[in-house]
BABAPA-239980 format. One line per 2 residues: number of its first residue (from 1); for each residue x negated, y negated, z of C-alpha. Coordinates in Angstrom, 2 decimals. Each point is the difference from the previous one (the first is absolute). Layout:
<sedos>
NUM> X,Y,Z | ... .
</sedos>
This chain:
<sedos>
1> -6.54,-16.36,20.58 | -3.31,-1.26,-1.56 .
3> -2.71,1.29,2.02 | -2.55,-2.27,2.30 .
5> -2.86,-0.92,-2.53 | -3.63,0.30,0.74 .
7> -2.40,-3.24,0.24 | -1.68,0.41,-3.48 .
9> -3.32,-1.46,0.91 | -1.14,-0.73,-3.88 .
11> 3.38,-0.98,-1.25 | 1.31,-1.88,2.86 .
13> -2.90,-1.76,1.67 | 0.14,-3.92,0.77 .
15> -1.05,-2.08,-2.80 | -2.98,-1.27,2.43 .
17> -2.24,2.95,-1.20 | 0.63,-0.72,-4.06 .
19> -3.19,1.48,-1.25 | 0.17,3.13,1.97 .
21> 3.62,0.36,-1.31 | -0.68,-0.19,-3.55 .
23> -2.63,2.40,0.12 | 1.68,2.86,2.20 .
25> 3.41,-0.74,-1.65 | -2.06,0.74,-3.26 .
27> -1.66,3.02,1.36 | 3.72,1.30,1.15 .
29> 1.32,-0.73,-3.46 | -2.63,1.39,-2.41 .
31> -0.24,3.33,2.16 | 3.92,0.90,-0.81 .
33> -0.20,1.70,-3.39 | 3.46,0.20,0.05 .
35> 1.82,-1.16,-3.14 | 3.04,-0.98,1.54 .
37> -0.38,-2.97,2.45 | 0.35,-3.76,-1.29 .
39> -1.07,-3.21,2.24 | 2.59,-1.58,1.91 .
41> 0.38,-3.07,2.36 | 0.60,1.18,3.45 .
43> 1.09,-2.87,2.78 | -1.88,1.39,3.30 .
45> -0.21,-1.74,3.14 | -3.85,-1.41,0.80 .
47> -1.37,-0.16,3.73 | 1.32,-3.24,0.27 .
49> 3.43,0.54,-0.69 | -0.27,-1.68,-3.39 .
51> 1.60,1.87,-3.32 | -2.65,0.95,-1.90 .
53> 0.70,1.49,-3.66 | -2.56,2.75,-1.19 .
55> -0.26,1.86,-2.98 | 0.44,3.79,0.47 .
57> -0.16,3.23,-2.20 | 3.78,1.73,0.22 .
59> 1.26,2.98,-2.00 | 1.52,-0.74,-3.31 .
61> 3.74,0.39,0.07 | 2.66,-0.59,-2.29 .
63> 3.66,-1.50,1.40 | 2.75,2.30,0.15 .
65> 3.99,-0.55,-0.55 | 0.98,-0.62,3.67 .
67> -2.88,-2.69,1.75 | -2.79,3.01,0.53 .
69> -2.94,0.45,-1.94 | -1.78,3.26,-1.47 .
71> -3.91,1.51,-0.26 | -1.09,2.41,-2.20 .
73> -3.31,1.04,1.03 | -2.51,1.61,-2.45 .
75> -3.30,-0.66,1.09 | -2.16,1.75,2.78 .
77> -1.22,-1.73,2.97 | -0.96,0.96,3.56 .
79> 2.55,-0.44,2.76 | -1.52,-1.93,1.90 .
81> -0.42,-3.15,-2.89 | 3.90,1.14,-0.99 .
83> 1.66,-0.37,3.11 | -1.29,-3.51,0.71 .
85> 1.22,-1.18,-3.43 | 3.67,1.67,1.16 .
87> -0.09,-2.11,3.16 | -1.05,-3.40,-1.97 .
89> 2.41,1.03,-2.86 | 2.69,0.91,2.69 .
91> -0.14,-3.84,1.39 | -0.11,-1.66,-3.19 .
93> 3.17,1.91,-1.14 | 1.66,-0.94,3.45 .
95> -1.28,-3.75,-0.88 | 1.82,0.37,-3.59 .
97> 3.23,1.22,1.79 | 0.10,3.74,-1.47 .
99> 1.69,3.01,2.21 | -0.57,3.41,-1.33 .
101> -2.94,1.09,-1.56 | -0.82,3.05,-2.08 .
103> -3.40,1.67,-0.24 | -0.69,2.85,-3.18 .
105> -2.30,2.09,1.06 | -1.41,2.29,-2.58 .
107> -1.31,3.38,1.13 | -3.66,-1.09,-0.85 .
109> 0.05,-2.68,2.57 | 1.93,1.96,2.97 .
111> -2.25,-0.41,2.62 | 1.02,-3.42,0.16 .
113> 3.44,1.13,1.18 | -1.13,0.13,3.64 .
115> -1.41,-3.25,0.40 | 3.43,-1.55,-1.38 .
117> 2.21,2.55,2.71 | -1.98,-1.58,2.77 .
119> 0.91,-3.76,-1.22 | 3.28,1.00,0.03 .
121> 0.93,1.21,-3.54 | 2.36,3.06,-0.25 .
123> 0.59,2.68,-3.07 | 2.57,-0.06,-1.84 .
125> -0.10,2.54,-2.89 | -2.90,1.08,-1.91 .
127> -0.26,1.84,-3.36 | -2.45,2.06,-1.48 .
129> -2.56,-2.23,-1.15 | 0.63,-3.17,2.97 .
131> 1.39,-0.92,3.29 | 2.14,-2.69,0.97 .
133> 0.20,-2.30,3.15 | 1.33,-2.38,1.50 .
135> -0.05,-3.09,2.63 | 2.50,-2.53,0.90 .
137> -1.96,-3.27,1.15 | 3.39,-2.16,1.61 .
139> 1.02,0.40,3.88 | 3.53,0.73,-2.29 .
141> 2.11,3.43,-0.34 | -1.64,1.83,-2.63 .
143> 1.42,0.81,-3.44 | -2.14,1.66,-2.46 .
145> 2.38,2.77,-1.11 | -0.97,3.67,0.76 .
147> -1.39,2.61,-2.57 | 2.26,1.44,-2.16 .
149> 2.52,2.47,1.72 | 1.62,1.97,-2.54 .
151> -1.04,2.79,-2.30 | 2.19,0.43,-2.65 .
153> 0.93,3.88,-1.38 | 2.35,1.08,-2.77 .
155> 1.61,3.08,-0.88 | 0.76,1.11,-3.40 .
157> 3.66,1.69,-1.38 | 0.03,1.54,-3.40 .
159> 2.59,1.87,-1.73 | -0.32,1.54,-2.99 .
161> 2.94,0.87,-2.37 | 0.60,3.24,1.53 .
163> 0.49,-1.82,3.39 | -3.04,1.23,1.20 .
165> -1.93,-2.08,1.86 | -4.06,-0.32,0.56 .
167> -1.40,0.98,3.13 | -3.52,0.91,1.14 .
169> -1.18,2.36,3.26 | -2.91,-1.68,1.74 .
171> -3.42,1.46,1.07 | -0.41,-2.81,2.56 .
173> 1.41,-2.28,2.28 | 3.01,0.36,2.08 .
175> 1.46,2.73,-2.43 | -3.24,2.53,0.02 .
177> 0.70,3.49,0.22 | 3.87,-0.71,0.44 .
179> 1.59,0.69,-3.57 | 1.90,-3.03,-0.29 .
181> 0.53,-1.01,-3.59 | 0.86,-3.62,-0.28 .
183> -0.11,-3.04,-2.51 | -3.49,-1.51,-0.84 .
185> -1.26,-2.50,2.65 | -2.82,-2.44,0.61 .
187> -1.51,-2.85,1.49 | 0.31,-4.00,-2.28 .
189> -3.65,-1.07,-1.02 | -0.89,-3.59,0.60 .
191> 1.03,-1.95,-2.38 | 2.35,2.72,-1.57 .
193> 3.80,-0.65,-0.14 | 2.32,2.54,0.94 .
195> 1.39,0.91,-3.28 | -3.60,0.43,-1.18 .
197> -1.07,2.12,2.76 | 3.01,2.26,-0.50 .
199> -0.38,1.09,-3.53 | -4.36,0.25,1.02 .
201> 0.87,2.31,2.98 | 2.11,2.54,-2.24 .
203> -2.77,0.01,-2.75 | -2.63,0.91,2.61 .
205> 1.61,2.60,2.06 | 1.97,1.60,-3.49 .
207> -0.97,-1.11,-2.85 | 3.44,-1.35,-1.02 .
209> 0.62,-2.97,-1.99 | 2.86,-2.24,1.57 .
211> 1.74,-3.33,-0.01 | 0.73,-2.10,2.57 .
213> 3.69,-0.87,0.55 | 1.09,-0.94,3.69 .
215> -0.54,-0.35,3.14 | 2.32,2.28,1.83 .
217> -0.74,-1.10,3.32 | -2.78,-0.52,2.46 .
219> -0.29,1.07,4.20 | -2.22,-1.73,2.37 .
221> -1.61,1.55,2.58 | -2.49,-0.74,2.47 .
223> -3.26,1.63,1.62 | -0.54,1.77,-3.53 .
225> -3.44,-0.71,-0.03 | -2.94,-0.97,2.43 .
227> 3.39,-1.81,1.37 | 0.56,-2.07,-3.53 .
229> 3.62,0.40,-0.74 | 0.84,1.60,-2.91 .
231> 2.92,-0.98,-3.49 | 0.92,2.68,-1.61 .
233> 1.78,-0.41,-3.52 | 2.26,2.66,-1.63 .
235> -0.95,-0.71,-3.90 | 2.36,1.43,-2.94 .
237> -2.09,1.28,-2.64 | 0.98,1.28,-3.97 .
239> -2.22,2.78,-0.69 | -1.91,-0.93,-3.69 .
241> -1.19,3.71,-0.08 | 0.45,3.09,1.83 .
243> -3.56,2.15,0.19 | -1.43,0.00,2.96 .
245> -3.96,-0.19,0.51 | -0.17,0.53,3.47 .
247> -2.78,-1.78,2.48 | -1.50,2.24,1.99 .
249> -1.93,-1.80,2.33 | 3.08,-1.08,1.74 .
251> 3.01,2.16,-0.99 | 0.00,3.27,-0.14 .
253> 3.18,0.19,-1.95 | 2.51,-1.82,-2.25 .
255> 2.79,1.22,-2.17 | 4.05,-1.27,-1.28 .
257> 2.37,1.25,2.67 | 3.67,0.19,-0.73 .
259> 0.72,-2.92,2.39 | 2.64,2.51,2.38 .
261> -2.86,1.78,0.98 | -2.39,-2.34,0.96 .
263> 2.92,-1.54,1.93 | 1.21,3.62,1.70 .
265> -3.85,0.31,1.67 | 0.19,0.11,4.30 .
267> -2.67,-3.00,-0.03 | 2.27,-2.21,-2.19 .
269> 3.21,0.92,1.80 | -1.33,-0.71,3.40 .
271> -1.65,-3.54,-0.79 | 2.30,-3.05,-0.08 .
273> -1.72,-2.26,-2.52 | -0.55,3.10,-2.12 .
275> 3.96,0.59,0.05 | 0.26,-3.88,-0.51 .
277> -2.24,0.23,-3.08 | 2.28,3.16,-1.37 .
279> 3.34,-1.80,0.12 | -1.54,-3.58,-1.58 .
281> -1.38,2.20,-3.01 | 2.90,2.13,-0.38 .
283> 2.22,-3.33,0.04 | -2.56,-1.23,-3.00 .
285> 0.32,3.04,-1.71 | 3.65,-0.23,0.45 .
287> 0.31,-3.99,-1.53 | 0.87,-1.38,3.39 .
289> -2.85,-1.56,1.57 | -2.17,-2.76,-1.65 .
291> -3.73,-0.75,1.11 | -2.21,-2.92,-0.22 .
293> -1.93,-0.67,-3.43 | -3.35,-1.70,-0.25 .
295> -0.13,-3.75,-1.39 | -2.56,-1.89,-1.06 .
297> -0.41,-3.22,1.64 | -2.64,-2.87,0.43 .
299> -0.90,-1.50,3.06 | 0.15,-3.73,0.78 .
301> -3.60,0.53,1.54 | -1.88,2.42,-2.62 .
303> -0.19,0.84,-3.55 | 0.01,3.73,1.07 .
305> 3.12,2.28,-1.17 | 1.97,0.92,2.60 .
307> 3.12,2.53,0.34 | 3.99,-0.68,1.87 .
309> 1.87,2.78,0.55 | 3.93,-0.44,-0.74 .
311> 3.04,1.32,-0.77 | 0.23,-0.69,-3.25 .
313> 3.00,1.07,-1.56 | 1.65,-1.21,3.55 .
315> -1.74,-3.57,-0.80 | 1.05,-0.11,-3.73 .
317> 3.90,0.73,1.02 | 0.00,-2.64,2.31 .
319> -1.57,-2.92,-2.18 | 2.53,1.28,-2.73 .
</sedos>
């Protein structure tokens, strides 16, 4: 709910005392060295109960998709000057009819971010180089969506013509100091597709040229990470070359195991999704299981490449 507005004694005084108006109003304005704020009409209420319209300084915002508008502030300014500009920006947005509104932040101006917490804004996600908050200015359920709740993972399976496959031994994480060998894994950049990240990952951590060719399946689970959920895709790989070139900062081994005995070891045998994994690659090996193939595609709302994941040779039977 919008909160209670202070009397602005330059902005919003009666019309009675014009001459004093003009020149505090001017003093307010030239002193906010801002770079960001454009003059507004604001309807106010005068002493006398008549609707008076005033022109105010407001941050600069840009509409969004979904009625809300968004600031991206740049410019230093002292709180004091800022958070009065919030409040009159605030009420001219809730004149306009906008609901949420989202406030970057970037890390040069974040002592700012307390004076917008205590008018009511609230984080939600911040990156390196900004923060971002938010309001919602309607007496309405709110719907600005959360931050992003997934991280996505993949896993790599190669097998070389000797039906050996690639694994690597880790010198951190969750498999330090046990002597698990397993397939190459790591974390999707932003903006990086899947197939992409897959053939990156085994390059890094071996050396080893590859291919993308499926998707052999993907497991969600939840609580993975600073409670972010986590999708994890088993990728199917064609090795392009077989040295390795080990990375030592984060494994401390990697080598072409005769895929029975990287199967046979206690940690595999004991772990359910690790047993799951064994029998879906041994089924591909075998000719019996098909994954899902990247396609290109365009979006109706960008120009950007994008990537579906089918069943192709499923999908060309079926149209034939």
């Amino acid at each position: 709910m919008l909160r209670s507005l202070p009397k602005f004694s330059i902005i919003f005084s009666s019309t009675k005392n014009s001459r004093y108006l003009a020149n505090a109003t001017q003093r307010f304005i030239s002193s906010v060295k801002i770079g960001v704020t454009t003059a507004v009409p604001i309807r106010c209420m005068s002493t006398a109960a008549d609707d008076q319209v005033q022109r105010v300084k407001v941050l600069k915002s840009t509409d969004d998709k979904y009625g809300g508008v968004i600031v991206e502030l740049d410019q230093p300014m002292d709180s004091t000057t800022f958070v009065s500009i919030l409040r009159a920006s605030i009420l001219h947005w809730k004149q306009m009819g906008k609901k949420g509104v989202w406030i970057k932040l970037p890390i040069h101006l974040v002592g700012l971010a307390e004076g917008l917490v205590k008018e009511g804004f609230w984080f939600h996600h911040a990156e390196p180089k900004y923060l971002m908050l938010v309001y919602w200015i309607p007496e309405s359920p709110n719907t600005i969506p959360a931050n992003a709740t997934h991280r996505v993972g993949i896993g790599s399976f190669l097998m070389n013509e000797k039906h050996e496959v690639l694994v690597v031994r880790e010198n951190s994480g969750l498999f330090q100091g046990t002597g698990v060998w397993k397939f190459p894994t790591g974390v999707v950049d932003q903006g990086e597709d899947i197939c992409v990240a897959a053939v990156r990952e085994v390059k890094e951590e071996t050396g080893v040229d590859s291919e993308f060719l499926e998707v052999l399946a993907f497991r969600q689970s939840h609580n993975s990470f600073f409670e972010k959920s986590d999708l994890f895709f088993l990728c199917h790989l064609r090795p392009l070359s077989s040295d390795i070139q080990m990375q030592n900062s984060e494994i401390e081994g990697a080598q072409w195991m005769p895929f029975m005995e990287y199967a046979a070891q206690p940690f595999v045998q004991k772990s359910d999704i690790l047993k799951f994994i064994n029998d879906i690659c041994l089924a591909k090996i075998d000719g019996q299981y098909s994954g899902y193939t990247p396609v290109s595609t365009l979006s109706n709302f960008s120009e950007q490449q994008n990537y579906m994941y089918l069943n192709a040779g499923a999908l060309k039977r079926s149209n034939s």
